[in-house]
N, C-alpha and C positions, 0 to 999 in steps of 0.2 A: 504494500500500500504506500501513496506516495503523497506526499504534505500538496495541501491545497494548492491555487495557484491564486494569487491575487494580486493588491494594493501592497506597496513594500510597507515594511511596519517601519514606523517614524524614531521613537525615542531608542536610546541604547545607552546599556553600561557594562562594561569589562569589569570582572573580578579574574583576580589571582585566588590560587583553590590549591591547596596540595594536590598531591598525584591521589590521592589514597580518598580524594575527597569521595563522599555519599551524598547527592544534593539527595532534597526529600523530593516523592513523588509529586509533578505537576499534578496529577489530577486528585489530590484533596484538596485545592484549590476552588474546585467547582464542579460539583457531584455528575452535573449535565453535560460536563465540555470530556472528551476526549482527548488522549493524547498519540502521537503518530512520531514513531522514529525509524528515523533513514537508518540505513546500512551504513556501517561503519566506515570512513573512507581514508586512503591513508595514501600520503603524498610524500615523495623525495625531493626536495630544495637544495640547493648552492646557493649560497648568498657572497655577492663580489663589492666589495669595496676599498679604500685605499686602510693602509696599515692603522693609519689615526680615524677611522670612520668619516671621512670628509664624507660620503656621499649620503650618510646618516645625519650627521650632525645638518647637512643643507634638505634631509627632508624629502632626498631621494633614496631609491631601492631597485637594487640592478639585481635582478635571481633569475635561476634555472629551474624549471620541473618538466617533471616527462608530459606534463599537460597541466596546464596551455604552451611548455616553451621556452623563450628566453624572456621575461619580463620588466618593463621599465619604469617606472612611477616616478611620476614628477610631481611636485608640488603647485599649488596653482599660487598664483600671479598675485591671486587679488582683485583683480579687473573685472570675472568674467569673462573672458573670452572664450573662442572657441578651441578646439583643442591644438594643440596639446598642453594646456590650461589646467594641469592639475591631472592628466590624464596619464591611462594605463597604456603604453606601447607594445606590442607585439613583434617580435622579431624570430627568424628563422636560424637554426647555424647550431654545431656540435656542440653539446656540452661542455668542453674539457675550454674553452675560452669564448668569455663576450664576442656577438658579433661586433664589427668595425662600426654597424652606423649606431647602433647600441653608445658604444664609446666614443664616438664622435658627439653626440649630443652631451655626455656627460664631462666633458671635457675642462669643460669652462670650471665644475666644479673641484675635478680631480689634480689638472695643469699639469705639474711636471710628476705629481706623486704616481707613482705603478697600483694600476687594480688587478686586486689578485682575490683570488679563494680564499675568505675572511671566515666562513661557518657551514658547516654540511648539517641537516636538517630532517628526520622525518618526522609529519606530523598527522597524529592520529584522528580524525573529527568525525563526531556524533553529534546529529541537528536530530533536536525532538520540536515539535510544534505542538500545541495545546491547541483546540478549535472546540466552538461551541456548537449546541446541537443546530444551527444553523451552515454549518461550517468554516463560518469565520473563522481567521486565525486571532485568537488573542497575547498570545505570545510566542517567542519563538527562543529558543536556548542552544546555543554552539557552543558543542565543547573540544574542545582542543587540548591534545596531550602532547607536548613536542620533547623528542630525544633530540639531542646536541653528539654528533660525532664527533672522534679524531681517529680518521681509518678505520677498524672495525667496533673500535670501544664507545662506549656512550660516555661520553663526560659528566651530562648533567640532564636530570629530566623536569620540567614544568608543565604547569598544563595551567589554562588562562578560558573562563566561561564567558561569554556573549549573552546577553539578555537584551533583545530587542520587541519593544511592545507600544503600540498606539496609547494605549491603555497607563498613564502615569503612576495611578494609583498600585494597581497590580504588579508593574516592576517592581514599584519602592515594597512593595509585600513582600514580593520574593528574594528582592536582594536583603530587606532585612531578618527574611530567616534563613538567605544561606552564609551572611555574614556573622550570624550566630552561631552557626556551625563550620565557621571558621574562615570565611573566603573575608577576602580584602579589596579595596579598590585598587585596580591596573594600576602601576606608576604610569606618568608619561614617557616612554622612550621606544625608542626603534626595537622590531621583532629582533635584530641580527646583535643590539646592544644587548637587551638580555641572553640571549643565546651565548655573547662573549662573557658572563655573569659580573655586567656591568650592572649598578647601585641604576643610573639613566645612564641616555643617552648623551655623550660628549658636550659639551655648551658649542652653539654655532659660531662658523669662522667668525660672522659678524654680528655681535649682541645686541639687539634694541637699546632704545638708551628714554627713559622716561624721565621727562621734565617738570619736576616739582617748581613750587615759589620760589626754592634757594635756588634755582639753577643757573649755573656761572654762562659766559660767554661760552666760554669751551666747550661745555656739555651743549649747547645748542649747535658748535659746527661739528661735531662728533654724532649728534643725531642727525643732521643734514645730511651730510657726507655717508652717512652709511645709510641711509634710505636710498639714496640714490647710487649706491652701488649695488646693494640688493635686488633692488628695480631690476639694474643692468646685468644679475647671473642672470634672475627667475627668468627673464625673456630670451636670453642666448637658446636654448632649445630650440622653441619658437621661429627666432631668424635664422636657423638651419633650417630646420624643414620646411618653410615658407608656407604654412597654413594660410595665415591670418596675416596682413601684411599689419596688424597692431603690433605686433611684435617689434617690427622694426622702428615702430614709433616710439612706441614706449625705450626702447633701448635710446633710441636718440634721445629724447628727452631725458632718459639719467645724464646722458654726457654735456649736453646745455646745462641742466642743473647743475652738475658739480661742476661746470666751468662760469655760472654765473656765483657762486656758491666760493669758491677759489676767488670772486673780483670782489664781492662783498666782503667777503671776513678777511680781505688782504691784511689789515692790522693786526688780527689776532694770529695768525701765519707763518712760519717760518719763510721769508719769502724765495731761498735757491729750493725749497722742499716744495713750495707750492708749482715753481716754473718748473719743476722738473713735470708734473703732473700735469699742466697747462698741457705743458708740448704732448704728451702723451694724448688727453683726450682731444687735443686739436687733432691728430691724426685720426683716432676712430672715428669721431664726429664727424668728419669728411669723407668717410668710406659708408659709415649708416648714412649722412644725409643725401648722397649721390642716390642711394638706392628710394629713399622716403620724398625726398622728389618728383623724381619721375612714375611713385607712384600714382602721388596727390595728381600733377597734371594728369598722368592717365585716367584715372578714374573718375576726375570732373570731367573732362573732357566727354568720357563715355558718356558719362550718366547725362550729360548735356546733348548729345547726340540723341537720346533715348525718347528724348521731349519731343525730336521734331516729328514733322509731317511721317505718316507711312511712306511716302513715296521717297523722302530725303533721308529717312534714317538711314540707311543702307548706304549710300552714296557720304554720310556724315562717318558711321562707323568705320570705310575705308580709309577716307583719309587720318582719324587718329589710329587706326591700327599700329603703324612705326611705333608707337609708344608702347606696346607691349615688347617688342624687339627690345625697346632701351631697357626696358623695365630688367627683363633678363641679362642684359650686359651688366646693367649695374650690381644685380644681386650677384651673378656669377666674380666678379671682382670683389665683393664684400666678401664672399665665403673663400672664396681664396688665401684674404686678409688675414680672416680667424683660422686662418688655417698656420697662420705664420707663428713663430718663433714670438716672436716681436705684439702678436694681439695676446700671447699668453702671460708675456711680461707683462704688458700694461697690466692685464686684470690682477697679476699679483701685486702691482704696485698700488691698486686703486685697493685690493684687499686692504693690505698693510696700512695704505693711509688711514681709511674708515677705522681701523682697530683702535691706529695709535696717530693721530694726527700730530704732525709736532708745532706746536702752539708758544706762541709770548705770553710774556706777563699778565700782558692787557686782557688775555684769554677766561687768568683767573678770577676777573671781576664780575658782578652780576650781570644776568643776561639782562634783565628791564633796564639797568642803568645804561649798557653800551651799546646795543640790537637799534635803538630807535635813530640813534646816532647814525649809524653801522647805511640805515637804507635811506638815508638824509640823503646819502649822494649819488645814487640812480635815481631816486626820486628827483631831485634838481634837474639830471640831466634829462627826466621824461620830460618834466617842466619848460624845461627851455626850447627843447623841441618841438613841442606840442605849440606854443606861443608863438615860436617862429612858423610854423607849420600853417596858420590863418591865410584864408586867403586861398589862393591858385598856387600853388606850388607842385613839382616836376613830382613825378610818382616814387621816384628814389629815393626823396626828402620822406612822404609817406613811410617809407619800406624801413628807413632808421626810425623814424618815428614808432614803428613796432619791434624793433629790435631794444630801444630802450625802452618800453613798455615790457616784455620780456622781463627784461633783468631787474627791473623795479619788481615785476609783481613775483619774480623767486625770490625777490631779498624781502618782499614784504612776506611772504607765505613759511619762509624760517624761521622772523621774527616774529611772526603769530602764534608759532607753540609755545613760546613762551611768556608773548606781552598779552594774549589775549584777543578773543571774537573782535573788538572793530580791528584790529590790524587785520585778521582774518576778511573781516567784510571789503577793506579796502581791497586786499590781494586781490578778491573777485571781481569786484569793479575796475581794476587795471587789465584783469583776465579779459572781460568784456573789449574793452578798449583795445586790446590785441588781437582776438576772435574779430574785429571790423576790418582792422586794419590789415589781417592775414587774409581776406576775404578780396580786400581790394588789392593787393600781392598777388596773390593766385590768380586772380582775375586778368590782372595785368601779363602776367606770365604764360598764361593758357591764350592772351591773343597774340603775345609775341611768337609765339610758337606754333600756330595755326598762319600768323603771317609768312613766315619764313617756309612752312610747311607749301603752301598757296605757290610759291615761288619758286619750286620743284620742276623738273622736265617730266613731261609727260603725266599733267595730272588732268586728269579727261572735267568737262566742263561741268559736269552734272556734281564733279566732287568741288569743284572751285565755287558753285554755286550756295550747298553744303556747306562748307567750309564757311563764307561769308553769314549761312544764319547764325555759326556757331559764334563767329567772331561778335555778332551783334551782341547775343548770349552775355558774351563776356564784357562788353561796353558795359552792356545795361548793370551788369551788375557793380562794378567795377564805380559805377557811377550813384549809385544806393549809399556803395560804402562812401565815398568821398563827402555824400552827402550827410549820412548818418555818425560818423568818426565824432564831429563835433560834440554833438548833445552827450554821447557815453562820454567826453572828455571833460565834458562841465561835471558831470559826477565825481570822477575819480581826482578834481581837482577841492569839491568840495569835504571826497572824503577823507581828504590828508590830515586835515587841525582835528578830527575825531578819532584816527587809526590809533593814537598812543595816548588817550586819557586812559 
């Protein structure tokens, strides 16, 4: 007989159980309900990771079994995105060594350390389900017995219960009487940490860093800096496989961050340790943003083609096609990049610095006192430009005008973990201010591009036609923004005397 099929059950808690445990029977639980156990099932594991659990401690999980395989588990993002966002990878290839694209994605994680045969594993499970005389499931109970090998000897054995139930109340019953009979709550740690009969799992390469009232300058570029390197592992998967091209956004945006992040806290900085780091993410930042370019034009471009007439779409989407060609050149040179010697270092450098940042004096004073200071002067310079910027002015003038919007609203958005929601609200209203201004950028670049494209041998008239409604497309909007930029500016200038009460 074989457990119902339904709605997954929602709430869940891991208990640790001796080997020897007697959970009581589910079914004194409820005279009416039923109970239903599978066959016993019993699975062989390798579990691969570098000698210090790097690929644990970051919340990844590279193993073997004779089914499903070779297995990859990533940690997700944070975002939402699509996969591989936290997702489970599937790969083909012998036992006895990870396949290559397997370790190609975990790379970033591993760098120069060797992944090897870290834990051999079989694990014993028995799922009973409880169902009511409807046959609902009401609970559901995984149990798990796992031997730890070394060659033919068992090291050590544990065994860890699942209690998964819609049902709140019911769990908390049952975990309260089988922690009466002796089970305990799961620690938090990786399956392969216990296994090595680690207390948890490793602390990660890079620790969160929480911002209390007292917290100095320092502690707020030590949380910046590591958010934003963080950012930049979790999506390196991602920019390999080229799912989602958010990937590649999000990765550029760690590298703008920490290089607007590097121009704001310059004071509190060691500054030949911060230029060393400059130069490094001015390089990746040119290789992710060659490829996040040519995305954005391609894919306005499309999605603007998609507007027009039945008869012109087709004639619109040949002429941007070339951009998916670029599209592909660029990414093939980005993975090239991470392919090098030279993208490995960086990330060990960008590690390093997030851990231990090397910081002045001025670092160790309070963050409210020096933070509000600290964004005094991007702030200025969006000021000055935004003022000069009245009026008719060349779209280039424009384009700086959102690059220092940019960097104002990452030096405001730093100094809001620690000053407080209105720094926070202003950051948003400079975000807006950028969001206009990036709108009329693109705009602008989607018709230079379509001009140049126009000017082509051999582009038959019905696409030059095409081409011209897209170019309008792009006027029009281009023109919203120039029109619209103002009024979000009158905001973000009012909300400056508010961001630091």
């Amino acid at each position: 007989m074989t457990a119902p099929e339904g709605a997954e059950l929602g709430r869940g808690l891991r208990l640790e159980v001796p080997t020897t445990f007697s959970p009581e029977p589910l079914e004194d639980l409820d005279a009416a309900a039923a109970v239903i156990t599978e066959p016993a099932r019993r699975l062989r594991t390798t579990h691969w990771d570098t000698a210090d659990l790097r690929l644990a401690r970051w919340g990844v999980a590279l193993e073997y079994s004779t089914d499903p395989g070779w297995v990859l588990r990533l940690p997700a993002t944070g975002e939402g995105m699509a996969a591989p966002d936290g997702a489970e990878l599937h790969f083909d290839g012998a036992p006895e060594r990870p396949p290559e694209q397997a370790m190609h994605l975990v790379r970033v994680y591993s760098r120069h350390a060797a992944i090897e045969l870290v834990a051999r594993l079989v694990t014993q499970t028995v799922e009973t389900v409880l169902i009511d005389d409807q046959g609902t499931a009401l609970v559901r109970l995984i149990d798990d017995t796992v031997s730890v090998y070394s060659g033919p000897r068992i090291t050590q054995r544990f065994r860890e219960i699942d209690l998964i139930s819609e049902n709140g109340q019911l769990l908390d019953l049952i975990a309260t009487r089988y922690q009466a009979a002796g089970a305990q709550p799961a620690r938090q740690r990786a399956l392969v940490a216990r296994a090595l009969g680690l207390v948890g799992t490793p602390p990660p390469e890079i620790g969160s860093v929480t911002l209390g009232g007292a917290a100095t300058a320092g502690d707020v570029v030590r949380r910046s800096l590591s958010m934003s390197v963080i950012r930049l592992l979790r999506h390196d998967p991602g920019v390999r496989l080229g799912i989602d091209a958010e990937d590649v956004h999000q990765a550029r945006v760690a590298t703008r961050r920490l290089r607007s992040d590097l121009r704001t806290f310059r004071p509190l900085l060691d500054e030949a340790w911060a230029e060393a780091l400059r130069d490094d993410l001015r390089w990746l930042g040119g290789e992710l943003g060659r490829v996040r370019d040519a995305e954005v034009l391609r894919d306005r471009l499309r999605s603007a083609a998609g507007t027009l007439p039945p008869d012109d779409r087709r004639p619109a989407l040949a002429v941007v096609a070339p951009l998916g060609a670029q599209v592909g050149a660029a990414r093939r040179h980005l993975l090239s990049a991470m392919d090098t010697d030279q993208y490995i270092e960086t990330i060990d450098h960008l590690v390093t610095a997030a851990r231990a940042p090397v910081l002045t004096e001025m670092a160790a004073s309070p963050a409210r006192e020096v933070l509000p200071g600290l964004v005094r002067k991007p702030w200025r310079s969006l000021r000055s430009g935004a003022l000069g910027a009245r009026g008719v002015v060349p779209d280039e003038q424009l384009h700086d005008l959102r690059i220092r919007a940019k960097r104002c609203r990452y030096a405001a958005e730093a100094a809001a973990a620690a000053t407080g929601k209105n720094a926070a609200k202003f950051a948003r209203e400079v975000a807006a201010l950028q969001e206009v201004l990036g709108e009329l950028h693109d705009a602008v670049v989607a018709e230079a591009w379509l001009r140049d494209r126009s000017s082509a041998p051999r582009v038959h008239e019905t696409a030059l036609f095409a081409a011209g409604e897209l170019v309008a497309q792009q006027r029009d909007a281009a023109a919203r923004a120039r029109a619209g930029w103002p009024a979000v500016w009158k905001r973000v200038d009012e909300g400056w005397s508010r961001a630091w009460r």
